[in-house]
N, C-alpha and C positions, 0 to 999 in steps of 0.2 A: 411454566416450563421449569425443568428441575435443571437448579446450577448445583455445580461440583461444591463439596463444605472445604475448598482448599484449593490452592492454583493447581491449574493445569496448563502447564509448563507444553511447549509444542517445539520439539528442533529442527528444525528441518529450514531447506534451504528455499525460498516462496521462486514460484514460478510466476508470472508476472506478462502481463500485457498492455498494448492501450492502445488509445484512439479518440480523433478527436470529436468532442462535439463541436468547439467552436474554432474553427484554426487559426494558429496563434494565441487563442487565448486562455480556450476554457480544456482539458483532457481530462478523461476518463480513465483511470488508473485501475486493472483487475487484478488479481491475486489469488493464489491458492497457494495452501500450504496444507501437505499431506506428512503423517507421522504417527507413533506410537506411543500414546502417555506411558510414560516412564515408570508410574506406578502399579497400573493395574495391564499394561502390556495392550490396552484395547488400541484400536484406531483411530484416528482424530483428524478430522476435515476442518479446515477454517477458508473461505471465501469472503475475499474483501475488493470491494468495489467502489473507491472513490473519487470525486470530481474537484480535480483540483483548480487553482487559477496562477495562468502562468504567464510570462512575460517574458520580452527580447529583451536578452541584456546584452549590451553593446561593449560593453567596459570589459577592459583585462582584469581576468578572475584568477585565483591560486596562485599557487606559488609559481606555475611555470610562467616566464617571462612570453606575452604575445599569442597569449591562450587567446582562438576566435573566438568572435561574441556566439550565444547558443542560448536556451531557453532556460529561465530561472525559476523557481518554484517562489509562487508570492504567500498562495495559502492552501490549506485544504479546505474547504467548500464545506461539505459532507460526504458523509460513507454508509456504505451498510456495510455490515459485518456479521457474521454468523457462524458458531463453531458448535458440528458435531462429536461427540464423543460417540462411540461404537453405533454409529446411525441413529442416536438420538439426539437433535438436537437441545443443545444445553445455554446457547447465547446468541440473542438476534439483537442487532439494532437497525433501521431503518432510518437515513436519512438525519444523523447524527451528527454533531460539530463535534470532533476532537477536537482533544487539548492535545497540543505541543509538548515535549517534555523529552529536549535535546533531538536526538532522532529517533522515537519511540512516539506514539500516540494514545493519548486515554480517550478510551470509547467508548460514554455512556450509553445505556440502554433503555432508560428510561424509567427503570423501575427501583433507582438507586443501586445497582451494579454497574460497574466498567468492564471495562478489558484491558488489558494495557498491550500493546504490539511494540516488540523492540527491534528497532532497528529499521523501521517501515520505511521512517524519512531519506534514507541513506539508498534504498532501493525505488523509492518515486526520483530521487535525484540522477538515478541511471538510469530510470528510465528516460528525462529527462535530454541527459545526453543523447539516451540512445536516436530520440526524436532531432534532435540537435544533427546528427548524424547523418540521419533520412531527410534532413534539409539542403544539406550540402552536397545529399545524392552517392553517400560513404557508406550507410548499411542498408542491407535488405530488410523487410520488413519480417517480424519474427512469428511462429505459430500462434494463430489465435486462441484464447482460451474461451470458454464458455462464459 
């Protein structure tokens, strides 16, 4: 598969879904993020589908004083990952352990390329809530993505 000789940078805001496989413990975290490489103006698809593991936490969390308990993220499992550039795909991994790195993840692929996602962790954590939410019977459940 042919990778880019340079980052390929993607802004855009991820649209995001989940469900669970095992409840309460184990979710499926999906993602898409649609945009325009910056450089050559093409289009650029990335799809990410990871299974996290997660857990009740009971304890008052942040800063607010009496925050309910709600669901904590323990780890990421594995993901796949794949980012088209102009409908060719340029990066898969299947079934892949990220690395941690603040709230960002590195994605190998297996064939000594990563990926790096930033900011990923910070958007599984709202999902999180958002799941926290649909326990307490406070959100609706949100559009499925493929």
């Amino acid at each position: 598969m042919p990778l880019p000789d340079r980052e390929l940078a993607i802004y855009s805001c991820p649209r995001y879904a989940e469900d669970w496989i095992e409840k309460d413990r184990r979710l499926e975290f999906r993602c898409e993020f649609r945009s325009t490489d910056q450089e050559t103006r093409r289009p650029v698809l990335a799809r990410l589908r990871a299974r996290l593991a997660v857990s009740w936490d009971a304890r008052i969390r942040g800063l607010r004083w009496l925050e309910p308990p709600g669901f904590s993220l323990d780890r990421v499992e594995d993901l796949d990952f794949a980012v088209a550039l102009d409908g060719e795909r340029v990066f898969d991994a299947v079934q892949a352990v990220p690395q941690e790195d603040g709230d960002s993840l590195l994605i190998p692929n297996g064939s000594g390329h990563r990926a790096r996602v930033v900011d990923i962790v910070r958007n599984m954590r709202s999902s999180l809530r958002h799941m926290t939410k649909i326990h307490y019977g406070q959100a609706p459940a949100r559009p499925r993505l493929r």
